[in-house]
Phi, psi and omega in degrees: 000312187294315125020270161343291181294346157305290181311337170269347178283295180328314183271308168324296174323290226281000174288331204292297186319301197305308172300316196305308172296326187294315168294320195235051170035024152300004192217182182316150159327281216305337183298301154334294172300009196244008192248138187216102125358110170289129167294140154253162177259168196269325179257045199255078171290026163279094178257062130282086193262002167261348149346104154316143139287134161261283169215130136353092186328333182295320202272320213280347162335288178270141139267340168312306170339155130305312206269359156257314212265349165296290175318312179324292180297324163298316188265358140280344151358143125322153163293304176327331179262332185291339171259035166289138201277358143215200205272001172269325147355274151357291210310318222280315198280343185277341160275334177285315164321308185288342208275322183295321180282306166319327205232040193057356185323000000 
């Protein structure tokens, strides 16, 4: 079991990292484009601007995607780690976070 839980801890990391370049234009174009900010509305009282959109139900088929399983995991994030102001920031906290969620901590 723990076993798993490494191993989804692992994809989970390097999706975080990946999303993470992808938002702040560290990463390929096409990667990018495949990531969307949820718009907000004016009577919207959410000031979570980091959220991922996620996919159109027709795309949730492959769950497997970048372009679904990336939002999922980014937008379960803390808001603290999705506004980390950079990407080494990012790494250190996002390894205690995952290893601490993985194993119960």
């Amino acid at each position: 079991s723990s076993g798993i839980n490494a191993e989804y801890g692992r994809i989970n990391y390097k999706l975080c990292l990946i999303s993470y370049k992808a938002l702040n234009s560290l990463a390929l174009k096409y990667l990018s484009n495949l990531l969307h900010f949820r718009p907000q509305t004016s009577n919207q009282l959410d000031l979570d601007k980091t959220r991922l959109v996620t996919c159109p139900p027709v795309y949730k088929r492959n769950k497997g995607a970048f372009s679904v399983a990336a939002p999922a995991i980014w937008s379960s994030l803390p808001q603290s780690l999705r506004e980390c102001p950079t990407l080494e920031i990012l790494k250190a906290y996002l390894k205690t976070y995952l290893f601490k969620k993985a194993y119960d901590c």
